[in-house]
CHARMM-style PDB file with segment names, atoms N, HN, CA, C and O in Angstrom:
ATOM      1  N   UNK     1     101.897  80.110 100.098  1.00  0.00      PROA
ATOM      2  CA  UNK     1     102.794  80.986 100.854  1.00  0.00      PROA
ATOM      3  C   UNK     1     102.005  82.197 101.356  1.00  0.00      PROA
ATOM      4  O   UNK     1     101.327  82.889 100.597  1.00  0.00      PROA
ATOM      5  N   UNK     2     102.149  82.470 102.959  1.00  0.00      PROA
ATOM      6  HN  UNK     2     102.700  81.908 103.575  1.00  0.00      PROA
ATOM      7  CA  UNK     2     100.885  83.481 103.081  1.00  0.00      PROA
ATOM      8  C   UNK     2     101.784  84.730 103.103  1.00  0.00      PROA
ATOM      9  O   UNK     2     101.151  85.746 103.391  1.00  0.00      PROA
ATOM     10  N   UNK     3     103.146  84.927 102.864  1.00  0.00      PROA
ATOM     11  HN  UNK     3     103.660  84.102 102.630  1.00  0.00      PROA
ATOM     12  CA  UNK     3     104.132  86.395 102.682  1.00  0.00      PROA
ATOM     13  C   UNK     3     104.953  85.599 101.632  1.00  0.00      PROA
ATOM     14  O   UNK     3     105.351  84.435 101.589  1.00  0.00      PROA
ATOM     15  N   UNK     4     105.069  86.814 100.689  1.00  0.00      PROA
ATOM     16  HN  UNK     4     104.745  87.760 100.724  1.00  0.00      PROA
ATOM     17  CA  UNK     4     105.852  86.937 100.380  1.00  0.00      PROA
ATOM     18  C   UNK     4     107.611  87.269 100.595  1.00  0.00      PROA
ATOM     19  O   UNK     4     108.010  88.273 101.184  1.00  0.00      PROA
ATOM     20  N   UNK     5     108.341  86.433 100.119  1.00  0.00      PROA
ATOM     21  HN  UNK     5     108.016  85.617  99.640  1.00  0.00      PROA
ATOM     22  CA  UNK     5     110.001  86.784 100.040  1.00  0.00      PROA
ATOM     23  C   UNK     5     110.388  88.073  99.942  1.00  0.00      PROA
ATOM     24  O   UNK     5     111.219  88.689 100.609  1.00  0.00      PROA
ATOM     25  N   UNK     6     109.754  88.394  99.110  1.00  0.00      PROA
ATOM     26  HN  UNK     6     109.078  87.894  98.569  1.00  0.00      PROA
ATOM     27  CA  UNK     6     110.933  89.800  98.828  1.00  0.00      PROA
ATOM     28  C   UNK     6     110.486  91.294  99.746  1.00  0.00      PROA
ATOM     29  O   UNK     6     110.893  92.450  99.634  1.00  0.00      PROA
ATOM     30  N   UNK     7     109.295  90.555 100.834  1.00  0.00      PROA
ATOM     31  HN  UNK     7     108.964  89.615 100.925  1.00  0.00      PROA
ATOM     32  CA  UNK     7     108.600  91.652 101.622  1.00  0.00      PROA
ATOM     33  C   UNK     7     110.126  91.313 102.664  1.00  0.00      PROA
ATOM     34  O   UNK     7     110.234  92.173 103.538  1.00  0.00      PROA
ATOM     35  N   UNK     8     110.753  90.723 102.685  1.00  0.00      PROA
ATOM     36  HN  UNK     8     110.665  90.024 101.976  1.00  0.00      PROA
ATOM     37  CA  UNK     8     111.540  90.416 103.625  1.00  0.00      PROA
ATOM     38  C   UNK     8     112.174  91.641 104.253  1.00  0.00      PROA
ATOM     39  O   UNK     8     112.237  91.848 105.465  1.00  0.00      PROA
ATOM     40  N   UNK     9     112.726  92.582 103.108  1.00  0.00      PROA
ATOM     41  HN  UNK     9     112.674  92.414 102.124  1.00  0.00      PROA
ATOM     42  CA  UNK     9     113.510  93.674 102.972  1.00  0.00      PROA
ATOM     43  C   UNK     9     112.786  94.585 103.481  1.00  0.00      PROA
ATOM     44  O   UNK     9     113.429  95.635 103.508  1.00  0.00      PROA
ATOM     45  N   UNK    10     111.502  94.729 104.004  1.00  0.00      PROA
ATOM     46  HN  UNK    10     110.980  93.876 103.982  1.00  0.00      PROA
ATOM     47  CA  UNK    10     111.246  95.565 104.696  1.00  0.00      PROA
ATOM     48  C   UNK    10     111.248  95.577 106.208  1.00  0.00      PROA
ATOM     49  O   UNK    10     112.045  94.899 106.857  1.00  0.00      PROA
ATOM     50  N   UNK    11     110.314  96.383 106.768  1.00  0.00      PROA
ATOM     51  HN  UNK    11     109.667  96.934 106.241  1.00  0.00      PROA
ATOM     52  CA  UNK    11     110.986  95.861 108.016  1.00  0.00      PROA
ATOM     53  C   UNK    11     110.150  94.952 109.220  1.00  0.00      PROA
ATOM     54  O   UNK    11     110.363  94.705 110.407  1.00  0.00      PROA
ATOM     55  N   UNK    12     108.999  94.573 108.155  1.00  0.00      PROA
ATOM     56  HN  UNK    12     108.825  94.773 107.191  1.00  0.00      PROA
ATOM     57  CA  UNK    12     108.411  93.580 108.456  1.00  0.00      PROA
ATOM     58  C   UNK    12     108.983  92.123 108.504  1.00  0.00      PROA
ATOM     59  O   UNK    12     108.365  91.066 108.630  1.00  0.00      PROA
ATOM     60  N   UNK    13     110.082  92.307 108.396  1.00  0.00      PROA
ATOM     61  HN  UNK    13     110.584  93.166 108.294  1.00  0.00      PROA
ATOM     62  CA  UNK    13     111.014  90.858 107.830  1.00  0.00      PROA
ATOM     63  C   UNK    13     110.859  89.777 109.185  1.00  0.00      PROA
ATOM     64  O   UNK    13     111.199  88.606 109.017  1.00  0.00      PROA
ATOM     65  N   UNK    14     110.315  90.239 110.568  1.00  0.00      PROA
ATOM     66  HN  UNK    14     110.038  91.190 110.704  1.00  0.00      PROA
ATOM     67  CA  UNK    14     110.169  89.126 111.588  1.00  0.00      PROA
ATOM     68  C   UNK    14     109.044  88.680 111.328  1.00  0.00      PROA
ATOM     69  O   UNK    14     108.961  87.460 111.184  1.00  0.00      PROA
ATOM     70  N   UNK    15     108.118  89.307 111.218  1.00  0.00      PROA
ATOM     71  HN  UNK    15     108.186  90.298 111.335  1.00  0.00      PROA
ATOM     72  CA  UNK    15     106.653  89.040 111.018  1.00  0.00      PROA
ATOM     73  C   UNK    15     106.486  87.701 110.187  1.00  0.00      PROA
ATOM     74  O   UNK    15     105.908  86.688 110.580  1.00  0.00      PROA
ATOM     75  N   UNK    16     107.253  87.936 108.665  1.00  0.00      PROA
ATOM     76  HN  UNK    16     107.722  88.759 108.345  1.00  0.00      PROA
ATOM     77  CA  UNK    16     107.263  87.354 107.375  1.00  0.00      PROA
ATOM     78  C   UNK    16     108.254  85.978 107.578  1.00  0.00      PROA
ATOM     79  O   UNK    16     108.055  84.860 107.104  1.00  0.00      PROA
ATOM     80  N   UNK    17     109.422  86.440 108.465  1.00  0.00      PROA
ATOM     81  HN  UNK    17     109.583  87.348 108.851  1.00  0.00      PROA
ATOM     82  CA  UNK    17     110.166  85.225 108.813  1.00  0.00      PROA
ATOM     83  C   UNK    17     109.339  83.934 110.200  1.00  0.00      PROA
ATOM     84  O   UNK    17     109.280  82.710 110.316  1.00  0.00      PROA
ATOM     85  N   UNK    18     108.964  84.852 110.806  1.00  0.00      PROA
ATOM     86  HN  UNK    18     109.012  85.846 110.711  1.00  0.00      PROA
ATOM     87  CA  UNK    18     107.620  84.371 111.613  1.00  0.00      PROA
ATOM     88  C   UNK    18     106.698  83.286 110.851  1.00  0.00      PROA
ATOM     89  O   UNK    18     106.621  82.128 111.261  1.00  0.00      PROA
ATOM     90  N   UNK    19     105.970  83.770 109.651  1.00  0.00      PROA
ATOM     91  HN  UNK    19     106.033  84.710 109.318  1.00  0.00      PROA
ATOM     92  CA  UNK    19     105.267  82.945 109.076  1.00  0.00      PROA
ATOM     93  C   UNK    19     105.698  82.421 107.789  1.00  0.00      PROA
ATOM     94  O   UNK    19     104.917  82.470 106.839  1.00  0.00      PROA
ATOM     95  N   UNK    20     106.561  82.052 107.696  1.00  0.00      PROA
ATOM     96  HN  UNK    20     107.195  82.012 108.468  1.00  0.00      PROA
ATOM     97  CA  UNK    20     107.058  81.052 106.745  1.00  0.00      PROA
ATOM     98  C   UNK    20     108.120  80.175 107.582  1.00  0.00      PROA
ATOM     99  O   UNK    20     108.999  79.543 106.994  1.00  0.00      PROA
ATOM    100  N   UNK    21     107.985  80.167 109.083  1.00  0.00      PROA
ATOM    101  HN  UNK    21     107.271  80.680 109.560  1.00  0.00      PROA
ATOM    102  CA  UNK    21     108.466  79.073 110.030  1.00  0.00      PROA
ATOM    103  C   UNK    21     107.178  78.374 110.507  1.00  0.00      PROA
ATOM    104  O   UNK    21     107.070  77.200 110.860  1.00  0.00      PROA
ATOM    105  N   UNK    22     106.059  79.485 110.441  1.00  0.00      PROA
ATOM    106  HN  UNK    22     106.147  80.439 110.154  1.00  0.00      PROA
ATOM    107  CA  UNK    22     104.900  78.495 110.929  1.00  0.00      PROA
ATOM    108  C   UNK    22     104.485  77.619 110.017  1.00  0.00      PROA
ATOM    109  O   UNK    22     104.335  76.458 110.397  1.00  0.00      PROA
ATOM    110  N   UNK    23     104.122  78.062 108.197  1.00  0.00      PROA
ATOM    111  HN  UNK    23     104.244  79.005 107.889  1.00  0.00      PROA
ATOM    112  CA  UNK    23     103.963  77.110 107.103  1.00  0.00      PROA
ATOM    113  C   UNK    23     104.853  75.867 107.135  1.00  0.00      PROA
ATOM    114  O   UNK    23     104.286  74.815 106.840  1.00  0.00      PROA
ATOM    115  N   UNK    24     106.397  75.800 107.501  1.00  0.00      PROA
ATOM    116  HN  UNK    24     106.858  76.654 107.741  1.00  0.00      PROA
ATOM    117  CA  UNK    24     106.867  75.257 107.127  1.00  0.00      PROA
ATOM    118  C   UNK    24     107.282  74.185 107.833  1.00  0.00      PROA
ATOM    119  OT1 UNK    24     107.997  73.335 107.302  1.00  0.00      PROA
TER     120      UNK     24
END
């Protein structure tokens, strides 16, 4: 997993949702 979940809550949360659509 290259982010973490619970970074979600910040407000990096597109970035992080970004790359755990590309991993997945």
């Amino acid at each position: 997993m290259c982010c973490p979940v619970w970074q979600i809550k910040t407000q990096q949360n597109f970035e992080i949702l970004f790359c755990h659509l590309t991993i997945s």
